[in-house]
C-alpha positions as CSV (number, residue, x, y, z in Angstrom):
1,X,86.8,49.8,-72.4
2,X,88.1,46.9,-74.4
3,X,89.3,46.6,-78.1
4,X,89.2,42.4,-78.8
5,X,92.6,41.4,-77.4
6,X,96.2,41.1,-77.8
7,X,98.3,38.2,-77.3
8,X,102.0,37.9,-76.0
9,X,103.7,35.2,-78.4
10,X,107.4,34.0,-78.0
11,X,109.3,31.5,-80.1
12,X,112.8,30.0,-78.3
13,X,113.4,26.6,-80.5
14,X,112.7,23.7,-78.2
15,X,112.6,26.1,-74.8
16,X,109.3,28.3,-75.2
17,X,106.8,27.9,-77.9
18,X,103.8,30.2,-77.8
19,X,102.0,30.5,-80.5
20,X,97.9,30.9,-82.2
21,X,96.9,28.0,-83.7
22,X,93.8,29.1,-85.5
23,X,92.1,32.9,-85.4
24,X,92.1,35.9,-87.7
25,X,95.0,37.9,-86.5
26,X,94.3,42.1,-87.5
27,X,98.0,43.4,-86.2
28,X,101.1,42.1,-85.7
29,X,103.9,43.9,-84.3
30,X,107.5,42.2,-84.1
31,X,109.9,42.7,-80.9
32,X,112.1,40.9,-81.8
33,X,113.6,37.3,-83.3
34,X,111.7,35.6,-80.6
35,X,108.9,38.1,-79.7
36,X,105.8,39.8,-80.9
37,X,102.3,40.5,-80.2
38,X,99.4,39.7,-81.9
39,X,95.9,41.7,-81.6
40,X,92.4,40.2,-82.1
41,X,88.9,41.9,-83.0
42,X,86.7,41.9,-80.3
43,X,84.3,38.9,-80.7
44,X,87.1,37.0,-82.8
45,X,87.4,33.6,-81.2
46,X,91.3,32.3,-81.4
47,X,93.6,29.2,-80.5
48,X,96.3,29.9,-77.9
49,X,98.9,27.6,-77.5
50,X,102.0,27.3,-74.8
51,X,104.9,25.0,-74.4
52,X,107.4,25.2,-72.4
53,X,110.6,22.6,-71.5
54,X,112.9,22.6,-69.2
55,X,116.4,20.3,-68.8
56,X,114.2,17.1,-68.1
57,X,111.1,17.4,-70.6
58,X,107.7,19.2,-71.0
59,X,106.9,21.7,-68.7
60,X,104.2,23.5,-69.5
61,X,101.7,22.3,-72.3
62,X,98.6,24.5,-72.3
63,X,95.8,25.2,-75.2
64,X,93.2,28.2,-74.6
65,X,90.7,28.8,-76.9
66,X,89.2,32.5,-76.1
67,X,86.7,35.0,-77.5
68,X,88.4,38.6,-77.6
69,X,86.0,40.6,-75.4
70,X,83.5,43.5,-76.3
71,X,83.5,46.4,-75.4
72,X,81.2,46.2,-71.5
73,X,81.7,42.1,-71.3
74,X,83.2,40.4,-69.0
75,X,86.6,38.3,-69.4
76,X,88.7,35.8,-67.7
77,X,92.6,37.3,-67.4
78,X,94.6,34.6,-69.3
79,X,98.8,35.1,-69.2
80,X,100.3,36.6,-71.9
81,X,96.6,38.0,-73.7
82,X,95.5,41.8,-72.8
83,X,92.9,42.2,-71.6
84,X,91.8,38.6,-71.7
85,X,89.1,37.1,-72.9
86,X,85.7,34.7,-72.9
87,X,87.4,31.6,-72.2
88,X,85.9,28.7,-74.2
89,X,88.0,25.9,-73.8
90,X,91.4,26.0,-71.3
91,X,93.4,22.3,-71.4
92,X,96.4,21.7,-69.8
93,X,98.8,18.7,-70.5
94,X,99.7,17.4,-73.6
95,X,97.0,14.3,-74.3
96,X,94.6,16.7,-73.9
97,X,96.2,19.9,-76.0
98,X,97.0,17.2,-78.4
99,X,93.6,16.0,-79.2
100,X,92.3,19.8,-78.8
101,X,94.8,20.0,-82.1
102,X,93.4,17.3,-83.8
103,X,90.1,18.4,-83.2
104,X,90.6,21.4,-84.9
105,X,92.2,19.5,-88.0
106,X,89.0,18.0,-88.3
107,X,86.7,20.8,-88.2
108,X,89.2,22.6,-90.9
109,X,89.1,19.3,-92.9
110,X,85.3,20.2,-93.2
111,X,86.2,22.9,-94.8
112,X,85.5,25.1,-92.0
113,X,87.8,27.6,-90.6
114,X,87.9,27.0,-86.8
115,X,87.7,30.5,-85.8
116,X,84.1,30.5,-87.2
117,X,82.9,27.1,-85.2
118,X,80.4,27.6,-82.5
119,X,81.6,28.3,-79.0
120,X,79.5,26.4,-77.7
121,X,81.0,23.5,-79.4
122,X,84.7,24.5,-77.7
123,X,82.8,24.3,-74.1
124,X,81.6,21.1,-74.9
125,X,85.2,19.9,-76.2
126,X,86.4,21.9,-72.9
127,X,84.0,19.7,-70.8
128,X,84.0,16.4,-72.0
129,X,87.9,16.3,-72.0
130,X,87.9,17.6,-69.1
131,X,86.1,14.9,-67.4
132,X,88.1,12.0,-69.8
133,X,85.2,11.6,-72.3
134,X,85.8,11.8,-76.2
135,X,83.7,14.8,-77.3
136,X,81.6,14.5,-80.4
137,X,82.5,15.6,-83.8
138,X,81.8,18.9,-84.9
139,X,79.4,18.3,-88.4
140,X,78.3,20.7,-91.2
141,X,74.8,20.3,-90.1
142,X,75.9,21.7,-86.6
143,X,78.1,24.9,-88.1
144,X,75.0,25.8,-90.3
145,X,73.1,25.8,-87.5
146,X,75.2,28.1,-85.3
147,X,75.5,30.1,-88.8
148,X,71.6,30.7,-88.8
149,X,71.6,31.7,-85.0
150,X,74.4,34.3,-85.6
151,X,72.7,35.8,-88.4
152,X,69.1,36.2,-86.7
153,X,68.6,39.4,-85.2
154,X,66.6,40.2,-82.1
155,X,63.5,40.4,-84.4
156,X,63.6,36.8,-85.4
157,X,60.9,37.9,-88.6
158,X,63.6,40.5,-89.7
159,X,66.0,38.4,-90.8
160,X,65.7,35.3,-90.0
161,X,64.1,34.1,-93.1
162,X,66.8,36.2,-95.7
163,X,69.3,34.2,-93.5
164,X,68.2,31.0,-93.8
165,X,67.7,31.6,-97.6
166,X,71.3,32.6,-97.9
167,X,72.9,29.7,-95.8
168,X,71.2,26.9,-97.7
């Protein structure tokens, strides 16, 4: 049974670098100068980022951006995040984590806090990077949109119309 996710984060200057880049952290428990762990809600959505160099230069560059799993879903196993999680978006090399960063500096210019953005928007981000096309911007009009959806229940007359009231 799972309870959201935890995440593995080290910090050796210039060596290792892995670190959350947007999500709403619940627990944090220090190791050490270079260690801790972070822990997630289940449903929270959350940027992981890892960098590694070696002697000659980037080694690893790597951006996941996952949805800490509910209790009876399934989940991808990512490294370094128990149990794993719903993976939305999973980038490697640094063009592409780069951009993914500068993605999410425009959605939070918006005013929006990236953790609350649609998944659906990070698969499309996932995909058209993924296949070398620029993805489209994220827009108000979209995140209200995905805010409506959220907030309907199963019985679309139930709440559907409070929620709409309340988002305009």
């Amino acid at each position: 049974m799972s309870r959201g996710a935890t995440v593995e984060l080290v910090w050796i200057e210039k060596r290792i670098e892995y670190w959350i880049r947007f999500g709403r952290i619940v627990r944090t428990t220090i190791q050490s100068r270079s260690r801790s762990t972070v822990a997630f809600d289940p449903g929270a959505i959350f940027a992981f980022v890892r960098w590694q160099a070696n002697d000659f230069g980037t080694a690893i560059s790597r951006i996941d951006i996952l949805r800490a799993p509910r209790p009876g879903e399934p989940y991808a196993t990512v490294p370094y995040v128990t149990p794993g999680g719903d993976s939305l978006l999973r980038l490697s090399g640094w063009p592409k984590v780069e951009r993914v960063l500068q993605i999410v500096d425009e959605i939070e210019a918006l005013g929006i806090d990236s953790a609350d953005a649609a998944p659906d928007y990070w698969r499309h981000v996932h995909n058209r990077l993924s296949a070398g096309l620029e993805p489209r911007s994220y827009t108000t009009a979209q995140h209200r949109a995905w805010l409506l959806r959220k907030a309907c229940s199963p019985d679309p007359q139930a709440s559907c119309a409070a929620s709409a009231r309340s988002a305009s």
